[in-house]
N, C-alpha and C positions, 0 to 999 in steps of 0.2 A: 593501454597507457604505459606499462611496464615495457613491450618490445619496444614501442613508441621513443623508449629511452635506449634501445641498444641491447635490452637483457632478451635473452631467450627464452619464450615463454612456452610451455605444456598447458593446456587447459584439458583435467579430465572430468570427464562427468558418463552417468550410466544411461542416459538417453541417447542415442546413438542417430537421431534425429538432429540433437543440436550437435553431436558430433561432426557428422556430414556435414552441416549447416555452416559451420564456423570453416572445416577444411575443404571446403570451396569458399571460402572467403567473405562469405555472407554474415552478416546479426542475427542470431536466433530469435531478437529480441526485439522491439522498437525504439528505437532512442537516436533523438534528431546527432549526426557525427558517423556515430559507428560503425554504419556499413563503413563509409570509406575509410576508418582508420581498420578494422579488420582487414578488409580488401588489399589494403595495403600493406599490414603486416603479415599477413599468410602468402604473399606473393614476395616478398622478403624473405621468406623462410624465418624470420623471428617468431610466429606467431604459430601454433598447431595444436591439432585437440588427440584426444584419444580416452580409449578406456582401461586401458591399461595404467592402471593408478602405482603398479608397483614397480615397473618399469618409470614410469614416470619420477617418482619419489627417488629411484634411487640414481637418479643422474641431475638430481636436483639440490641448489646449496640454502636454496630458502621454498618452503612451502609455504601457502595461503589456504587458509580452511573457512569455507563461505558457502556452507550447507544448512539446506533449513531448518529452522527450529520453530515445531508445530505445538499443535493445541490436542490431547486426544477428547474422546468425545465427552469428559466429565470437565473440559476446560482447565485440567494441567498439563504443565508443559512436555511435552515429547520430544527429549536429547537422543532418541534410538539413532538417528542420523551420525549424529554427530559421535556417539559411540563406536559405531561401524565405522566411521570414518577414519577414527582415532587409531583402533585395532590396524585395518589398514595399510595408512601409514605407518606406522610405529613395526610390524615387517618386515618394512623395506627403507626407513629410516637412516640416515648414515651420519656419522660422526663429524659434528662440525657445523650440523646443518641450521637451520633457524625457523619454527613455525611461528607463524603471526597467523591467529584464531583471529575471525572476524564476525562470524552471525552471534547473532543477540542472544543473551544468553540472561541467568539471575542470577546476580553476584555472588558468586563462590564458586560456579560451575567451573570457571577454569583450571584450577586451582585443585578442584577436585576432580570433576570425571576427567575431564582433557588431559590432565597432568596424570594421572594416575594410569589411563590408558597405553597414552605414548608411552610413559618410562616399561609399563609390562611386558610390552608386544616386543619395544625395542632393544628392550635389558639394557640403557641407557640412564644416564642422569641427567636431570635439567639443569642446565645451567654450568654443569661442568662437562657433560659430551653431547649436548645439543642447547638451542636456547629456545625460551618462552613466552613470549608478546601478544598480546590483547590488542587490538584496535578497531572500534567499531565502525561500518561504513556510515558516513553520513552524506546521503544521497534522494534526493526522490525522482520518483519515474516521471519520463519526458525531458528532467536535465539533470541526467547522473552524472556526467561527465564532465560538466562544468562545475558540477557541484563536489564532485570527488578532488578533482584539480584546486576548487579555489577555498572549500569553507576550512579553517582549522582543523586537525587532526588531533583527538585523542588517543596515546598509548600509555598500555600500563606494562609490565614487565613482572619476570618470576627473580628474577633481579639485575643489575647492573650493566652486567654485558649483554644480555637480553632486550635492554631495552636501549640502550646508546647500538647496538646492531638496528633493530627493528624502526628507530625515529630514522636513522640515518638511511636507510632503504625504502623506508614511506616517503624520504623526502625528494627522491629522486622523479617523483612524478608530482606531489603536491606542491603547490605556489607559498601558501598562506602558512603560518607556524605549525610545528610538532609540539602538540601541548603534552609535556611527560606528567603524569601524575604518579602519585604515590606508590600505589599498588594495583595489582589488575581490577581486583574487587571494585575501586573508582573506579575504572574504566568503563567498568561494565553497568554501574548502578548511573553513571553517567549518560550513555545513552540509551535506558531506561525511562528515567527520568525525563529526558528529551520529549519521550513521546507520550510517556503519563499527562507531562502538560499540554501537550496537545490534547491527548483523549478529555481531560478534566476542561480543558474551556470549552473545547465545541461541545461538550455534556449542559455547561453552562449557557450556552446560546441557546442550545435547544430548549432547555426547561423555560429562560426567560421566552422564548418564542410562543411556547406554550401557552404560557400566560398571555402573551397578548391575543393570542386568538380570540383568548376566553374572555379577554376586558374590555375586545373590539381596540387594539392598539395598535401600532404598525411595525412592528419591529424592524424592519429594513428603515425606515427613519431614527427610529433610538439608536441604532447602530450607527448612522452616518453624521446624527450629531454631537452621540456622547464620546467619538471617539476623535472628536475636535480637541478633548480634553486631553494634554498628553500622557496621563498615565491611565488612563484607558485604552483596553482594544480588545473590545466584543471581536467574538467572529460571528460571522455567517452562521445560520440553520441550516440543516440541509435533515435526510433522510436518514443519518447514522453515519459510519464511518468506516473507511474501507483502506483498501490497500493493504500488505503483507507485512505491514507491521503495529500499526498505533490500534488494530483489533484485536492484536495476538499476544503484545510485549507487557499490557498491565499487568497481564497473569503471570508470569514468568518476575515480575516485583513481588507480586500476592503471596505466591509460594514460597518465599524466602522469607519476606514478613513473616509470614506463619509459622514458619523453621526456626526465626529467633523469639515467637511470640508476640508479635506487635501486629495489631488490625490496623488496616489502613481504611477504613471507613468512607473516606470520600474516594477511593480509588474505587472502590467494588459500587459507590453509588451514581459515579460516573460512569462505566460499565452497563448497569442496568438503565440507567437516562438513553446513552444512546444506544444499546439494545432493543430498546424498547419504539423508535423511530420509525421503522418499518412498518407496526402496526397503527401508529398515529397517524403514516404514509396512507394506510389503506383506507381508516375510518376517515378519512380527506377526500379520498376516494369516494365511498360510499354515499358521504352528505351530498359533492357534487351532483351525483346522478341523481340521487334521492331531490333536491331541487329541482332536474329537469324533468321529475316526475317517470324516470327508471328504474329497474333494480338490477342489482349486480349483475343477478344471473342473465347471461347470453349478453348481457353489454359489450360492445364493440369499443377498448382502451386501447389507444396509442402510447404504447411506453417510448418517452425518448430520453435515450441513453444509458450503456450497462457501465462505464467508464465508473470508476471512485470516485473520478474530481475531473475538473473540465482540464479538455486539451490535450489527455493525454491515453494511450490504449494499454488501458491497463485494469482487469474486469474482477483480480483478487477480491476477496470478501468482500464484494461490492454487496451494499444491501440490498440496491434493486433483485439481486437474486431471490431476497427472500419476500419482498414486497408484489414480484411478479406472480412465485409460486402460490402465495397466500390469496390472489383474485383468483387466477386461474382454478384453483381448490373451489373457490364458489362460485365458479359457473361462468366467469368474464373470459372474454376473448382477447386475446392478448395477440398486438404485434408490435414488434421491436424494432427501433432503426438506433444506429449509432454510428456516423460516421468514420468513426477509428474500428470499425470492424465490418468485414464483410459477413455473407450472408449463409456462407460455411462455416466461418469463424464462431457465427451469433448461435448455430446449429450447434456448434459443437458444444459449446457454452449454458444448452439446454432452453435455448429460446425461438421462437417463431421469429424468426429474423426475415425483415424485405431491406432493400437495394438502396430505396430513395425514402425522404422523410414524407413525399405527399403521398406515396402508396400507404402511410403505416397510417396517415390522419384521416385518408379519406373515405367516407362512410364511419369514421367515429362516433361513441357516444360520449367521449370525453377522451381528452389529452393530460398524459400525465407526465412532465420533464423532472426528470432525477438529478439531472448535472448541467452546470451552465454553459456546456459548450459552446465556443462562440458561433458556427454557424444558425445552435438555436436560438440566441441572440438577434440572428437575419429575420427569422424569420415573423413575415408581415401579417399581422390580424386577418385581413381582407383574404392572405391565403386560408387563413383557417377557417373564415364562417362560408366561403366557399368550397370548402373540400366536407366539414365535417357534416352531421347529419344535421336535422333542425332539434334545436332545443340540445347544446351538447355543454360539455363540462370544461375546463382546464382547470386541471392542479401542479401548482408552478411552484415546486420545493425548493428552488434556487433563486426567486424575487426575480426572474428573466424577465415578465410583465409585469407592467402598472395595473394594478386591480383596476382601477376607474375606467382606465382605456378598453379591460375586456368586457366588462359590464356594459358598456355604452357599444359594443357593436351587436350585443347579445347572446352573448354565452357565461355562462356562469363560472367565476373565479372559487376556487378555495389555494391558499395558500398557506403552506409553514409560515405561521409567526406574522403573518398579515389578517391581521385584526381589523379589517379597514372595509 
């Protein structure tokens, strides 16, 4: 988007995979645009990758830092990226220059490692020999780039000139306002926040779905008519919650809460609600076959879909990963189709991936859909009690089928949150 306006862009990174990828002019990525706008801008010459970061930095008057920030394995946050990253830069850093920090961080990180890193490495000062800007992306996978281009921009700044530099150079590619707030620390518990409320309602779907299993209630009906109401709006159930951020970003609040002393209680119970989704996934599982009078072990499941969310290939902390591993561990035989990935891809991914979705149903003892894609949408009952085995299961965690309708051609429904 940036050459797209004229600017000369460097993209570095240490994967030398998406190096190549992007300097033949390709997306290392999937997102409906971008081939043709890389293709376009590397055949420009505005547009080139490399790994040479310190090269790069020092023929540069604005850097963008959009490196990940993980979870290590006790579920706090891991800035090692972003520390390196910092060191780095800071280098090869030159006078004048301007970084705008963008991955998700917990309010204070900028402020403190980022700032503290750059000014060491570069024997610099912020704000009077380089400047300092926060802004988070706010974007999701399958439409980043309409999403980058149109939704409001958050920036915070280390001060004044920092931040009237950094709104005025984000605006150069976005549509919609530059929302200047306060301090970075907004910035950053800003879109934080964003994605806590996301994590905390779909927590609230789930637990209410729960319930209805248990009360014989329908929950895909409570949702389509309490939210006739205009200050309601349930989401959807589904199997947990995925993609590379609203799994990863409550903790990265948690730990800061904790730093100034304040529990945040319903964050960390959201957290465990939908953590916990996966294995309500599998005993959904279980009951099915257990009604077609099977057991786990050597059961033949058609998993469809490793996707987080429909429509788009993108397999991050997808829960299916953990829902898959957990039959597999007891004896089920697992095949996978997912149209947004091939059959290498589904390999590399650590799943028994086939081609087409009737190779993965047929001879089933049950079907199990993770995500609502819309091809599983197409697909017609009449194919399933003819592919699957006799006496087989479907567990439909995305309300894709009407219970009544699978009932009535003979095969046994269990569903999230269909109580029916």
């Amino acid at each position: 988007l940036f050459a797209d306006t004229g600017a000369r862009v460097i993209g570095v990174d240490v994967n030398h995979s998406i190096i190549d990828t992007v300097n033949k002019g390709k997306s290392p990525v999937a997102e409906p645009g971008l081939d043709v706008l890389v293709k376009k801008q590397v055949s420009k010459g505005q547009l080139r990758a490399t790994d040479d970061l310190k090269d790069a930095i020092s023929k540069s008057d604005i850097v963008i830092l959009i490196v990940p920030t993980l979870l290590d394995q006790g579920k706090r946050p891991d800035y090692s990226a972003v520390e390196k990253a910092c060191k780095d830069i800071g280098h090869a850093l030159k006078k004048g220059s301007l970084v705008i920090f963008e991955s998700t961080v917990g309010p204070g990180i900028t402020e403190s490692l980022v700032k503290r890193e750059l000014e060491k490495a570069s024997g610099l000062k912020v704000e009077d020999d380089f400047g300092l800007a926060y802004s988070p992306i706010r974007a999701t996978a399958g439409r980043a780039l309409q999403d980058i281009v149109n939704y409001p921009r958050v920036v915070g700044a280390i001060g004044q000139r920092s931040l009237e530099v950094a709104s005025a150079v984000l605006a150069t590619i976005i549509k919609d306002p530059i929302i200047k707030v306060q301090n970075i620390k907004t910035a950053e518990a800003i879109k934080l926040f964003e994605n806590v409320y996301r994590d905390t309602n779909i927590a609230l779907a789930n637990e209410l779905a729960n319930f209805c299993e248990a009360a014989g209630i329908d929950y895909e009906e409570c949702v389509r008519v309490a939210n006739t109401q205009p200050y309601c709006h349930l989401h959807m159930s589904g199997i947990g919650v995925g993609g590379h951020c609203i799994p990863v970003n409550p903790y990265f609040l948690l730990e800061e809460a904790e730093n100034v002393g304040v529990k945040l209680h319903l964050i960390q119970l959201a957290r465990r609600t939908n953590d916990a989704m996966p294995k309500h996934t599998v005993n959904l599982v279980i009951d099915a076959l257990r009604a077609c009078r099977k057991n786990i072990r050597r059961a033949r499941i058609a998993v469809l879909g490793v996707s987080y969310r429909a429509n788009v290939k993108e397999a991050r902390f997808t829960p299916t990963k953990e829902v898959v591993a957990t039959l597999e561990k007891m004896g089920a035989k697992i095949s996978v189709y997912d149209p947004y990935f091939t059959v290498e891809e589904l390999k590399k991914l650590g799943y028994y991936g086939v081609h087409r979705l009737e190779v993965a149903v047929e001879n089933a003892d049950c079907v199990l859909i993770t995500v609502d894609h819309e091809e599983f949408k197409r697909l017609k009952l009449r194919t399933l009690t003819r592919l699957l085995r006799k006496k087989a299961g479907l567990v439909d965690c995305r309300s894709v089928f009407d219970p009544a309708e699978v009932e009535a051609v003979g095969i046994v429904y269990r569903g999230i949150g269909r109580g029916v």
